[in-house]
C-alpha positions as CSV (number, residue, x, y, z in Angstrom):
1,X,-11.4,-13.5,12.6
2,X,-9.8,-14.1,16.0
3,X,-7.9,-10.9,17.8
4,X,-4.4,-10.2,17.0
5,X,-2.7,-9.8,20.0
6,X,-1.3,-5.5,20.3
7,X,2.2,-4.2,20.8
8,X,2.5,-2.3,24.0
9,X,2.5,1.3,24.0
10,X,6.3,1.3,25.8
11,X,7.3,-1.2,22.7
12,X,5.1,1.5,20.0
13,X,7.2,4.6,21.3
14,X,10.5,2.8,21.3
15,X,9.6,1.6,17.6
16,X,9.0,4.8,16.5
17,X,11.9,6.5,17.9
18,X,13.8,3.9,16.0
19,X,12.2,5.1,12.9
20,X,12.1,8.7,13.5
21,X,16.5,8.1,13.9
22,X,16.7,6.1,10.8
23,X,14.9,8.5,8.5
24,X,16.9,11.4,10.2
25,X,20.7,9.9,10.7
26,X,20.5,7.5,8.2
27,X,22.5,7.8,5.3
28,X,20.8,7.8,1.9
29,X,22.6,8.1,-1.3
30,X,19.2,6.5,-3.4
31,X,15.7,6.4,-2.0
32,X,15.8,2.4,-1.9
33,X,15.6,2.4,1.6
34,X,12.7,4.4,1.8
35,X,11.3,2.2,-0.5
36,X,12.0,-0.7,1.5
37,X,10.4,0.5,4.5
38,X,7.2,0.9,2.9
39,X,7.5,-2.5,1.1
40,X,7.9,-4.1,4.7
41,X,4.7,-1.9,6.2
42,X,2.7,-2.7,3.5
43,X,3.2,-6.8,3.8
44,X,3.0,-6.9,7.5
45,X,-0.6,-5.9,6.9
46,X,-0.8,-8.7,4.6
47,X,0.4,-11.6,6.3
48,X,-0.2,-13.2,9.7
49,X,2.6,-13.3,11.9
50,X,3.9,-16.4,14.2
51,X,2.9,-17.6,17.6
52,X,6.6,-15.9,18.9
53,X,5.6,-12.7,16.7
54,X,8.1,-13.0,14.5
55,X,6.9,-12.6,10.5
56,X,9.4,-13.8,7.8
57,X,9.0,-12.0,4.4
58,X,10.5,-13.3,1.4
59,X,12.7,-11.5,-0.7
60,X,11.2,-12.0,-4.1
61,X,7.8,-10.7,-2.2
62,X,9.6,-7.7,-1.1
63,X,11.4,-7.2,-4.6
64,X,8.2,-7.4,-6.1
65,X,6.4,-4.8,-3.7
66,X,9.5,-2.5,-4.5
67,X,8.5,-2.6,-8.0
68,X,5.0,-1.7,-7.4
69,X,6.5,1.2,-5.4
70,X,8.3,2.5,-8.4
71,X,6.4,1.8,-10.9
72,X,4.2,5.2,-11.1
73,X,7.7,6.8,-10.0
74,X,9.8,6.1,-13.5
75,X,6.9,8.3,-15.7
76,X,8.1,11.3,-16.3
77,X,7.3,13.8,-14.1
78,X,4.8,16.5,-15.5
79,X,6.1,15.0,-18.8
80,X,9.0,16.2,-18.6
81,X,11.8,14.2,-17.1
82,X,11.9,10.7,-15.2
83,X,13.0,11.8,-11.4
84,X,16.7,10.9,-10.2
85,X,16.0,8.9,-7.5
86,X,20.0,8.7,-6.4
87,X,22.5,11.3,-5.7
88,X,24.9,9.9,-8.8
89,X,23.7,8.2,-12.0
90,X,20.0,6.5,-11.8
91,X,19.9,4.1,-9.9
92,X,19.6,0.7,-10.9
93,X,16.1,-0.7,-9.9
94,X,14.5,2.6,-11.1
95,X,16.0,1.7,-14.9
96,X,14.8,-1.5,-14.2
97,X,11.4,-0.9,-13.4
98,X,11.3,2.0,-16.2
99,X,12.3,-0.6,-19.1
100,X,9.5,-3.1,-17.8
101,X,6.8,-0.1,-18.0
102,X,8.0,1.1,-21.1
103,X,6.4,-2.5,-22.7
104,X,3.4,-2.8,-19.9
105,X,0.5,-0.4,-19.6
106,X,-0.3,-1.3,-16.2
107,X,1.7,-2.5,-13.8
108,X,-1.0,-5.5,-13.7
109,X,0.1,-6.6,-17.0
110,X,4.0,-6.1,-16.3
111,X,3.6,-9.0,-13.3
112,X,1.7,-11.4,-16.3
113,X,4.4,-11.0,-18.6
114,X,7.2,-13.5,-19.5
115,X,10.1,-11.2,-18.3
116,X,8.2,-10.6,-14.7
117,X,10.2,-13.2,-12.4
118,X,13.9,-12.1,-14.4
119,X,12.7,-8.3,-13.3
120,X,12.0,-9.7,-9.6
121,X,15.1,-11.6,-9.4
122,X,17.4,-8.7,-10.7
123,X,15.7,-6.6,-8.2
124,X,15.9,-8.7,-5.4
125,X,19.8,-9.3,-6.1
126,X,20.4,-5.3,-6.2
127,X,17.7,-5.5,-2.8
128,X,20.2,-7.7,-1.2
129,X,23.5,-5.8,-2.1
130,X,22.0,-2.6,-1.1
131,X,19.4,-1.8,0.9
132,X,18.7,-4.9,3.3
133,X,21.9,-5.0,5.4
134,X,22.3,-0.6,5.2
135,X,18.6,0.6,6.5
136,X,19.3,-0.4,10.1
137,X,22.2,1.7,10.1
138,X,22.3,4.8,12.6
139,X,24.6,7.8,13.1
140,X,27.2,5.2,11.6
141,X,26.3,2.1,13.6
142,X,24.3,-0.9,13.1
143,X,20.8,-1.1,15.1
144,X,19.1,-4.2,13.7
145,X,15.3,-3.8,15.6
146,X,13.8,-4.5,12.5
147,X,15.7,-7.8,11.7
148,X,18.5,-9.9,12.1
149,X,20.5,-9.1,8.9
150,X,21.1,-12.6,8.0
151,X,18.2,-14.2,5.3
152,X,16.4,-17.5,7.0
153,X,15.4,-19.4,3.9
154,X,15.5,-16.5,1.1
155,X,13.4,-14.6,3.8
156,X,13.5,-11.8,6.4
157,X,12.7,-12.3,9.6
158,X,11.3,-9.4,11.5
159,X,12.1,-9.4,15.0
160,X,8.8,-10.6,17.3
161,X,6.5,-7.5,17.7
162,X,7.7,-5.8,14.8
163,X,5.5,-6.9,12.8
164,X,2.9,-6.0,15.1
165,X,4.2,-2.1,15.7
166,X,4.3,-1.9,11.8
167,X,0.4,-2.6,11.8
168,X,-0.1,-0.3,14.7
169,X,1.9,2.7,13.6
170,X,1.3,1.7,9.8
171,X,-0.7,5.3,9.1
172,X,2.1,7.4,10.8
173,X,5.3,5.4,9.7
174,X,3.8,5.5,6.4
175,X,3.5,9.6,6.8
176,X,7.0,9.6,8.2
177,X,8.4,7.6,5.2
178,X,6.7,9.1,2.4
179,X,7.7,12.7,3.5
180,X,11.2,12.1,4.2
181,X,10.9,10.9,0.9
182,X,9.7,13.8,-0.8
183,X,12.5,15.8,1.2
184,X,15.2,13.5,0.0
185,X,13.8,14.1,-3.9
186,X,13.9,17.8,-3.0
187,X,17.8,17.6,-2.6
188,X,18.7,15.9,-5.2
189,X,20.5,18.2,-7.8
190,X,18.8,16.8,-10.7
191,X,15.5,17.1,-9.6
192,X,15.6,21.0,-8.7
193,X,14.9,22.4,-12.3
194,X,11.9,19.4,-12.8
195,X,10.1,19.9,-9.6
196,X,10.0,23.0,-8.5
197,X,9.7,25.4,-5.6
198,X,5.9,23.7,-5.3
199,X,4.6,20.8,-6.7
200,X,2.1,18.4,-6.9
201,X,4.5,15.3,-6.2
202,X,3.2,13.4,-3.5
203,X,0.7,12.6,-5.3
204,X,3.0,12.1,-8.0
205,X,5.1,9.3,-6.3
206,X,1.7,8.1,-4.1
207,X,-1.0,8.9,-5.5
208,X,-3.3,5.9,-6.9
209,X,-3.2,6.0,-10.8
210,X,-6.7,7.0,-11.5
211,X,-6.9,6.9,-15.2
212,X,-6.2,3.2,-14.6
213,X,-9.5,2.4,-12.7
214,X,-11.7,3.8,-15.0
215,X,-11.9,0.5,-17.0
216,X,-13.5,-0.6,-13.5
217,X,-16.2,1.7,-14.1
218,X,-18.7,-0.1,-16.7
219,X,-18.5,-3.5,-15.7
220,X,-18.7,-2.8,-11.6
221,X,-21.8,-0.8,-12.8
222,X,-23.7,-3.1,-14.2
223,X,-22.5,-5.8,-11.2
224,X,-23.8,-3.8,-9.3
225,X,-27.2,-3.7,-11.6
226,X,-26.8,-0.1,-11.9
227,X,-26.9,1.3,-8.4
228,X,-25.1,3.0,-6.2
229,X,-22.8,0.3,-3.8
230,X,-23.7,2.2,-0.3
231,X,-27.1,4.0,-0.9
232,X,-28.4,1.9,-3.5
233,X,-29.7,4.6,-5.7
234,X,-29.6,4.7,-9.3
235,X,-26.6,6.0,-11.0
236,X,-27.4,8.0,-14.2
237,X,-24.3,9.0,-15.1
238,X,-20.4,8.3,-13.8
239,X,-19.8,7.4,-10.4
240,X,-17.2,7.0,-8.6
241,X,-14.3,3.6,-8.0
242,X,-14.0,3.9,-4.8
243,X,-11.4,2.5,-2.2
244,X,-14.0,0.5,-0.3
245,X,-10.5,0.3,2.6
246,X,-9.5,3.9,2.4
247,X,-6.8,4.6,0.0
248,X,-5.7,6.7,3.0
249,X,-4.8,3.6,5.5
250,X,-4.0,1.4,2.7
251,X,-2.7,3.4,0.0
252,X,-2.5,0.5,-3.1
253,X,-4.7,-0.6,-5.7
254,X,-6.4,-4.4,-5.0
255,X,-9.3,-5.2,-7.2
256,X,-11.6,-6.3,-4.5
257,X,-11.5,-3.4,-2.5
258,X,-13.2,-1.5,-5.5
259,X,-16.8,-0.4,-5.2
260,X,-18.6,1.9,-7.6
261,X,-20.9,4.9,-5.7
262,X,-22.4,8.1,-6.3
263,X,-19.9,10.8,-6.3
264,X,-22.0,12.2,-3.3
265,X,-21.4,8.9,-1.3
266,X,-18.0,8.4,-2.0
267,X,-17.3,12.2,-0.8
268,X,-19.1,11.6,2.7
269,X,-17.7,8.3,3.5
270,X,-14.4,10.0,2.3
271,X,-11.0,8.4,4.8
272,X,-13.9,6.7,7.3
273,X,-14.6,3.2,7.0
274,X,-17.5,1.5,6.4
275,X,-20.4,0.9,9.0
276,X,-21.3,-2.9,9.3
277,X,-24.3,-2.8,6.6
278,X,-21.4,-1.9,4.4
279,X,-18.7,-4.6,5.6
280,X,-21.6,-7.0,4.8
281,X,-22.6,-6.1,1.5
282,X,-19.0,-6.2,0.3
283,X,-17.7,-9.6,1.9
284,X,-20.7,-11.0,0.4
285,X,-20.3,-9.5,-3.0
286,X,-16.4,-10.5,-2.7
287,X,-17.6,-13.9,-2.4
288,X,-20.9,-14.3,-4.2
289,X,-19.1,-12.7,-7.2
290,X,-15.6,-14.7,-7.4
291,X,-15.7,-15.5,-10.8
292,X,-17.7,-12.3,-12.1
293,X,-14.7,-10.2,-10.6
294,X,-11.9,-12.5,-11.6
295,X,-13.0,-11.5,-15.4
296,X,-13.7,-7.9,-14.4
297,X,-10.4,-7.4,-13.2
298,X,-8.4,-9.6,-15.8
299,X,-10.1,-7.4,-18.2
300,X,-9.2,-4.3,-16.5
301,X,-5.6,-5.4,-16.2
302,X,-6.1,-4.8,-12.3
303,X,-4.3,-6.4,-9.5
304,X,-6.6,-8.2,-7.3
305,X,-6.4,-10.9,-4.5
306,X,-9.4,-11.3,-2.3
307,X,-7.5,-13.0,0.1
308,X,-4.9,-10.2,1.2
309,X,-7.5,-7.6,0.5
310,X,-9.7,-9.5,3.2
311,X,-6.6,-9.3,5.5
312,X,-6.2,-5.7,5.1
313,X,-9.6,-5.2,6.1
314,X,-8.9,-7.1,8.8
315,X,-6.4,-4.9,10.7
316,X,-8.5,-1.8,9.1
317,X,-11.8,-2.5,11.4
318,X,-9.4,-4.2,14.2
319,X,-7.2,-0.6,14.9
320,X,-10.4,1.4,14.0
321,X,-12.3,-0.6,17.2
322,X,-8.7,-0.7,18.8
323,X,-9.0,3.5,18.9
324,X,-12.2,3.9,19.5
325,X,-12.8,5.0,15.5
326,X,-16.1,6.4,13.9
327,X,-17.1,4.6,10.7
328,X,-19.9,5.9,8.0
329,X,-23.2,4.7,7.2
330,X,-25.1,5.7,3.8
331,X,-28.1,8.3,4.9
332,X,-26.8,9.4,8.2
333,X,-25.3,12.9,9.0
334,X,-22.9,11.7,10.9
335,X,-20.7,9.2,11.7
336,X,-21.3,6.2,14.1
337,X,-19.0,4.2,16.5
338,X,-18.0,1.1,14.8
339,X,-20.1,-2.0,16.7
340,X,-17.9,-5.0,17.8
341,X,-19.1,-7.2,15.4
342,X,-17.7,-6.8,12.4
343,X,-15.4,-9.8,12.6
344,X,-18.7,-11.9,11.8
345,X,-18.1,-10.7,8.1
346,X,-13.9,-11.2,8.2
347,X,-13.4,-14.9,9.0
């Protein structure tokens, strides 16, 4: 894997001024927009970008990410009600979204259903009349540095470096998005009596679903002939699926970047990366066991695509050297500087 050139800090801090003004003088009537932005942060990880910078995104890809986004969303919250995610009636991707999970047990299993491209075309159509051409709108005026708002080819085109500041910043735009969020939710009448003073609902609305990777549990075990992935002990009992990429730098659920380990392992390594050994270990297995995993995750009714997942890891270990980051190794106290060549094991 060749280096991706960096944004400069001077184009970082003007980016994230832009955010911080759209989260605090936009105008948001649903929470689409803040469901946008975190559809666009999470693909820029995903996909390279041109030689001018610029990164065109499709709108059915986006549609379909925005889905994802809701999908744990439209449960009802503590059991009780489904969340009003708009300051009138619900809005119209969330009853969208609710009617597909109402016949799907996994969101997996929603995208290999019959009526998953109608969904994704009915979202992006609401995505186009709503969101797309109002999230670059500022104390009342337009300010398109995210994107021209014309489509080129059904796709958005993000400005050149954009795509770049998004991988950059991804951590704190993420934190940025997700809690002005939860605020929003806060204020919506509706949602007063359901949530609460306090509540546990960021990890309601983010949180990774983790009753659905415990079908991952059995099968990666006995891939992984029993042991532990990191310290290669025996596992008597349990373990842990673990986020091989943090869930905290890349908060969604790819098969690939699943790994069983010792609970004890999985709570040391905790948000750090990996330490080369590692990287190794699971490139190989990624590769060595294509087929293995392909039926593992089918049979889960997990999303998986080795590709993107490799990506991610990509721009994980590249802003983890880029700032100097620690990463973990099985058996050792603490945690070591991340050597330079971990791109021999992400080509």
């Amino acid at each position: 894997m060749s280096e991706r050139p960096e944004a400069s800090a001077a184009a970082q801090i003007a980016f994230i001024r832009d955010i911080q003004r759209l989260l605090e003088e936009g105008q948001f009537v649903a929470s689409y927009k803040f469901a946008l932005l975190l559809a666009i942060a999470e693909l820029c990880l995903e996909r390279e970008t041109e030689a001018d910078g610029t990164l065109k995104l499709p709108l059915r890809d986006i549609a379909a990410r925005i889905i994802e986004l809701y999908w744990p969303q439209v449960a009802p919250f503590r059991g009780e009600s489904v969340l009003s995610q708009n300051t009138g009636r619900q809005a119209v991707i969330l009853h969208a979204v609710e009617q597909a999970r109402s016949s799907s047990s996994t969101f997996s299993e929603a995208r290999r259903k019959r009526g998953w491209s109608g969904l994704v075309t009915k979202v992006s159509r609401h995505v186009l009349e709503m969101p797309l051409w109002r999230l670059q709108s500022i104390g009342g005026s337009r300010h398109p540095f995210l994107y021209e708002e014309r489509l080129v080819s059904d796709a958005v085109e993000l400005k050149p470096g954009v795509a770049l500041c998004f991988r950059s910043l991804h951590s704190v735009v993420v934190a940025l998005v997700q809690s002005a969020w939860i605020r929003y939710l806060h204020r919506v009448p509706a949602n007063r009596a359901v949530i609460g003073p306090d509540s546990d609902l960021a990890e309601f609305l983010f949180g990774s679903e983790r009753n659905a990777l415990a079908p991952l549990r059995k099968p990666l075990l006995d891939l992984q002939a029993g042991r532990c992935f990191y310290c290669g002990g025996r596992i008597a009992a349990g373990g842990d699926v673990d986020h091989f990429i943090p869930w905290s730098r890349y908060p969604r659920d790819l098969g690939h970047n699943f790994v069983l380990a010792h609970a004890k392992c999985n709570a040391a390594k905790s948000d750090l990366l990996a330490d080369i050994p590692h990287l190794s270990a699971w490139t190989e297995r990624n590769d060595r066991d294509r087929v293995a995993l392909d039926v593992i995750f089918q049979g889960a009714k997990v999303l998986h695509d080795e590709p993107t997942t490799k990506r991610v890891a990509g721009w994980a270990y590249e802003n983890a050297e880029r700032s100097g980051g620690m990463v973990w190794r099985a058996g050792e106290a603490a945690p070591r500087a991340l050597a330079g060549n971990w791109r021999t094991y992400i080509s």
